[in-house]
C-alpha positions in Angstrom: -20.6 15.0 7.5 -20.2 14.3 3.9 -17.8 11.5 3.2 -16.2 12.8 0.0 -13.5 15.9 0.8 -13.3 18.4 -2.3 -10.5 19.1 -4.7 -8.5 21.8 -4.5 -7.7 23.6 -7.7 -4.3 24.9 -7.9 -4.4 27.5 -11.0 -2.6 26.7 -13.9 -2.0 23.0 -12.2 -5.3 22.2 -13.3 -7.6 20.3 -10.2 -6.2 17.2 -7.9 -6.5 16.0 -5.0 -4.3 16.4 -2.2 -6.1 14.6 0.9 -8.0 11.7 1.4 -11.5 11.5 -0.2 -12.8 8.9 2.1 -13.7 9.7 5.7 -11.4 7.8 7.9 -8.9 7.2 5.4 -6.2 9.1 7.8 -7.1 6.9 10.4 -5.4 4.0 8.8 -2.3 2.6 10.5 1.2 2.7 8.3 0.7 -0.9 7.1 -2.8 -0.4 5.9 -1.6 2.6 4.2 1.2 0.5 2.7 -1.1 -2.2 1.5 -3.0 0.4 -0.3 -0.1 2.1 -1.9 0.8 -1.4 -3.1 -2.5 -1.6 -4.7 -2.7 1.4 -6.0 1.2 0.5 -7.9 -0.5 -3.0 -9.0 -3.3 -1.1 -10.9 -1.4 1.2 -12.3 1.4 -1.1 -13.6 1.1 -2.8 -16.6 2.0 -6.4 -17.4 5.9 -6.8 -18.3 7.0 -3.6 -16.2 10.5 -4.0 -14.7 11.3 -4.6 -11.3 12.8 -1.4 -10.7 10.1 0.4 -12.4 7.7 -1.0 -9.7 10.0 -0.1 -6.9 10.5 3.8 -8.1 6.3 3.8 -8.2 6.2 2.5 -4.6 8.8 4.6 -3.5 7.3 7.7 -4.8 3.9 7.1 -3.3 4.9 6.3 0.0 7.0 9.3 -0.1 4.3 11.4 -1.2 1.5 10.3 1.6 4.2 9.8 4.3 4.4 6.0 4.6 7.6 4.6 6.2 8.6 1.3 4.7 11.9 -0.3 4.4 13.2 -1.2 1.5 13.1 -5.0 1.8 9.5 -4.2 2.7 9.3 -2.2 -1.1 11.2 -5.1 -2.7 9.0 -7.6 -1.3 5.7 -5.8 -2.5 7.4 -5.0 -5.6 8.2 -8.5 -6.4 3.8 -9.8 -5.2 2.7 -7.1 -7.2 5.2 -8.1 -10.9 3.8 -11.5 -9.5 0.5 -11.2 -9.4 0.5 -9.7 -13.0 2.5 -12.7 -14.5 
């Protein structure tokens, strides 16, 4: 089975991807998938983003892939990730 899933192209939308592209990537329990969504928010930030800013980003993706978190849990990343950027 090939590991990479395609991309679904969604007219006018232009091309993105809507599942996981690595096999087994599902498979991931909720705080794996947290970690990575935390991840994810530290590479996309850059250095000198608010706090809140951070926060929305996390929200939003966890939202968007279905990750339950709390938000002291969101806070707390929020705060590693601003922190490992100072």
């Amino acid at each position: 089975m090939d590991s990479v899933r395609g991309i679904r192209n969604h007219g006018v939308m232009g091309e993105f991807q809507t599942e996981p592209v690595e096999d087994g990537a599902t498979d991931a329990t909720n705080q794996e998938r947290l970690i990575g969504i935390a991840e994810q928010v530290r590479s996309d930030v850059k250095l000198g983003a608010a706090h809140e800013s951070v926060l929305a980003l996390l929200r939003e993706r966890c939202e968007q892939s279905g990750v339950t978190a709390t938000d002291g849990q969101l806070r707390d990343l929020a705060d590693r990730i601003l922190g490992t950027l100072e």
